[in-house]
C-alpha positions as CSV (number, residue, x, y, z in Angstrom):
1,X,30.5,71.1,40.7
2,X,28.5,69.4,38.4
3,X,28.5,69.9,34.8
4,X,25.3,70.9,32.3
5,X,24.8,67.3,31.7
6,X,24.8,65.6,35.5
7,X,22.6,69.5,36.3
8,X,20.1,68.3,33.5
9,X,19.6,64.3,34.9
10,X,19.8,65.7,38.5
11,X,16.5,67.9,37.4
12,X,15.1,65.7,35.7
13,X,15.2,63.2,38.8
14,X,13.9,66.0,40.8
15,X,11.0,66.5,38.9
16,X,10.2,62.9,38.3
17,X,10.3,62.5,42.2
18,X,8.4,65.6,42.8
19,X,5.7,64.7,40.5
20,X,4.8,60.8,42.0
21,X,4.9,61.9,45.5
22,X,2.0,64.6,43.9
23,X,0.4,61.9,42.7
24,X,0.6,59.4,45.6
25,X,-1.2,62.2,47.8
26,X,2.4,63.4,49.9
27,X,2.1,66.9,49.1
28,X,1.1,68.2,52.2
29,X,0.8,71.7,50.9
30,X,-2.1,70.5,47.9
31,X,-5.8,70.3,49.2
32,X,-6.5,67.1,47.1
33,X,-10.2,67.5,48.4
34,X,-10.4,70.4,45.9
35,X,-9.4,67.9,42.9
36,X,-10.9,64.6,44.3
37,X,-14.5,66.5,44.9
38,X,-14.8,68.1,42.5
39,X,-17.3,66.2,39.3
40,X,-15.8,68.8,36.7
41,X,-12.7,67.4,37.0
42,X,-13.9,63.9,36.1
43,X,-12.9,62.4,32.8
44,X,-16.5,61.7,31.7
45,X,-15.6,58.7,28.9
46,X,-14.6,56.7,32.2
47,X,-17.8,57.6,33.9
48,X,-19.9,56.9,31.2
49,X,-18.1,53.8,31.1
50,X,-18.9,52.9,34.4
51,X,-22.3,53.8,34.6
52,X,-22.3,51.6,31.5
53,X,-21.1,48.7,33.2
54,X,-23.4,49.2,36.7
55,X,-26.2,49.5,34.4
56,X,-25.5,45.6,32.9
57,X,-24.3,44.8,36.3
58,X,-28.2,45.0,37.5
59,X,-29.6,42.9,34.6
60,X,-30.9,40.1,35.9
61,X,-29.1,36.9,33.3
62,X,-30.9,35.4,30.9
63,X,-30.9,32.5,27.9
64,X,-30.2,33.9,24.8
65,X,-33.7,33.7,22.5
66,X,-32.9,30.3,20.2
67,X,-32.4,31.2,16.7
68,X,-34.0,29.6,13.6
């Protein structure tokens, strides 16, 4: 029989487990689709970042203007 301590790092392992195979996609019982699809979800300082960088993506290069 385990004791408080080995319970307590047993759960712990258990929960630390649990929670990548959530985030690797393995929970067969989660409809990801729901969280994936979903454009409230979305942190909106990394899509405003990204529509930053798309946006300077498109701009043609060019010399910087020569100062005086």
């Amino acid at each position: 029989v385990p004791d408080a301590a080995e319970r307590a790092m047993l759960r712990e392992e258990f929960i630390s487990r649990m929670y990548q195979r959530f985030l690797d996609g393995e929970d067969g019982d989660f409809d990801y689709s729901q969280v994936d699809e979903n454009p409230d979800l979305d942190n909106l300082d990394i899509v405003s970042q990204d529509a930053e960088e798309r946006y300077f993506d498109e701009e043609e290069p060019s010399d910087a203007p020569q100062l005086e």
